[in-house]
N, C-alpha and C positions, 0 to 999 in steps of 0.2 A: 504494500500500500504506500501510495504517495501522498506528500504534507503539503499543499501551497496556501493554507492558514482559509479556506473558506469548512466550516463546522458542517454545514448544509451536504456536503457533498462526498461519497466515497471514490476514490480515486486507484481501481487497480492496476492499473498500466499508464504508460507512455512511448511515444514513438517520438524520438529526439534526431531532429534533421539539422542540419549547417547552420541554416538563419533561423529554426523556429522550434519550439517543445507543444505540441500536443500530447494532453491529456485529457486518456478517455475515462469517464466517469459515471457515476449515475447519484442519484437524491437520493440520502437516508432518510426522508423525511416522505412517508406512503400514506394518504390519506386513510384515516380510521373511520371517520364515517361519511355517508354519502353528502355535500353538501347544497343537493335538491330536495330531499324529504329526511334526512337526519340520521337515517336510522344507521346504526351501525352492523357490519359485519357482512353488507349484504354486498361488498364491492369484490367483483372480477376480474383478472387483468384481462386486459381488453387489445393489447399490439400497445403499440407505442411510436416513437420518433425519435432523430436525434438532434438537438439543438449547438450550434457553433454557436461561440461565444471566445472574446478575445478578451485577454486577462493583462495585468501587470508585467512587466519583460521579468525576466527569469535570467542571471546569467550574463547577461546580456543578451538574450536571445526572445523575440515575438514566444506570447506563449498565448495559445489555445485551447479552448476546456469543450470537448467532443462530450456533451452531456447527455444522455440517453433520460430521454423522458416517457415515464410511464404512463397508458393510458388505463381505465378504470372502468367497469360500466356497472352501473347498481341494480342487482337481480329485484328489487323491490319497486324500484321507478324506469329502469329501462334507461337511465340519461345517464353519460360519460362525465368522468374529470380525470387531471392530471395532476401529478405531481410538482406542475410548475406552478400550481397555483396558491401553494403553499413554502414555495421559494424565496426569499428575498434580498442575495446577492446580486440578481439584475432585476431590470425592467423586461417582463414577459413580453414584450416585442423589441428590446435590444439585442446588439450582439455585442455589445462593451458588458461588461462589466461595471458594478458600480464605482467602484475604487479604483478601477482605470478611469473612469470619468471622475473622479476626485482629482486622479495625479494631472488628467490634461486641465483640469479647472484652475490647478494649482501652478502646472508651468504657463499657463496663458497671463496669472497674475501675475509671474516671475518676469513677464516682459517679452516670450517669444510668441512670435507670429506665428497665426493661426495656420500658414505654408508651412512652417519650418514644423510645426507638432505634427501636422497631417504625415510631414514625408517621417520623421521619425517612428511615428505609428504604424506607419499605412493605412490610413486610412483618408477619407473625402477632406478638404479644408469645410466644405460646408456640415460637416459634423463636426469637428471640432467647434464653428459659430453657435452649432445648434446645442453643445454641451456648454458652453459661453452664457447661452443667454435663459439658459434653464440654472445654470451656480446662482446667475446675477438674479434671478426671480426667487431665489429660494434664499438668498442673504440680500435680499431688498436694503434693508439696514444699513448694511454694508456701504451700499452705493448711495444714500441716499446724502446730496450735495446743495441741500437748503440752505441758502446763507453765502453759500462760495460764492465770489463775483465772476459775471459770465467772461469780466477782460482783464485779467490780475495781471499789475504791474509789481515786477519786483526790483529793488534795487536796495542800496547799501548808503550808509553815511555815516562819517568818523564826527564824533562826541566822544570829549574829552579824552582822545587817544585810542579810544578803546570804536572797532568797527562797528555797525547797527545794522540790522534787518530791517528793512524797509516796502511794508507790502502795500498796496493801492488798489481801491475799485476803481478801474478807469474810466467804467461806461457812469458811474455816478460820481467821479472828480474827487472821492473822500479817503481817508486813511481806511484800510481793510484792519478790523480787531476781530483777530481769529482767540 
């Protein structure tokens, strides 16, 4: 068994290539009871699928998580579910992982362009925006720049020997007091 720190997930193998580590896995987490009529013990497997999903580099190498998702069907209602529905290392329609979208969230604050994450990743520049402005909605907070003047003047001025910070609203002519 292999360790890459998500609890959710049992990991018996890997196929380790030049640039990349796929790992195939599946969920230790099998739904108990049916979550259309309740009832428990009444779930079959039913097939299943597999889910790609790209995780944190490893190594220095792209790493991949080949997730086998089980499918279910309730002898008592007849209606299916899955094991991915009781997952919450990604978004059930992502293929990032969520802490890979932490770390691009985290190097896009760090100052690099959203080209320069994309080709490090491989992946689209328009997903790296699209993980950009899903951080920025979820720490609103964060961003929120009430008060900043929209034309800040900075500059410097020596008083009594010693240099000064010197900030300005320019669009309203007045000293900026941050």
């Amino acid at each position: 068994m292999y360790d890459i720190g998500i609890r959710e997930i049992e990991i018996p193998d890997r196929i380790v290539e030049t640039d990349h580590i796929t790992y195939l896995a599946h969920s230790i987490k099998h739904p108990y009871k049916c979550r259309n009529c309740g009832k428990r013990k009444y779930l079959v497997p039913h097939g299943g699928y597999n889910k790609n999903l790209q995780d944190i580099k490893r190594d220095g190498k792209q790493v991949y998580i080949q997730l086998r998702i089980n499918r279910y069907r309730c002898s008592s209602c007849n209606k299916t579910s899955s094991d991915i529905d009781r997952l919450t290392f990604f978004k059930k329609r992502s293929k990032l992982t969520n802490r890979l979208k932490e770390e691009i969230a985290y190097e896009i604050i760090s100052g690099k362009t959203f080209y320069e994450i994309a080709n490090v990743y491989d992946i689209e520049h328009d997903t790296v925006k699209a993980i950009m402005e899903s951080y920025a909605k979820e720490h609103k907070k964060c961003f929120d720049y009430k008060g900043t003047p929209e034309i800040l003047g900075i500059s410097d001025v020596c008083i009594g020997g010693h240099s000064r910070l010197v900030l300005a609203d320019l669009k309203k002519k007045t000293p900026y007091r941050y």
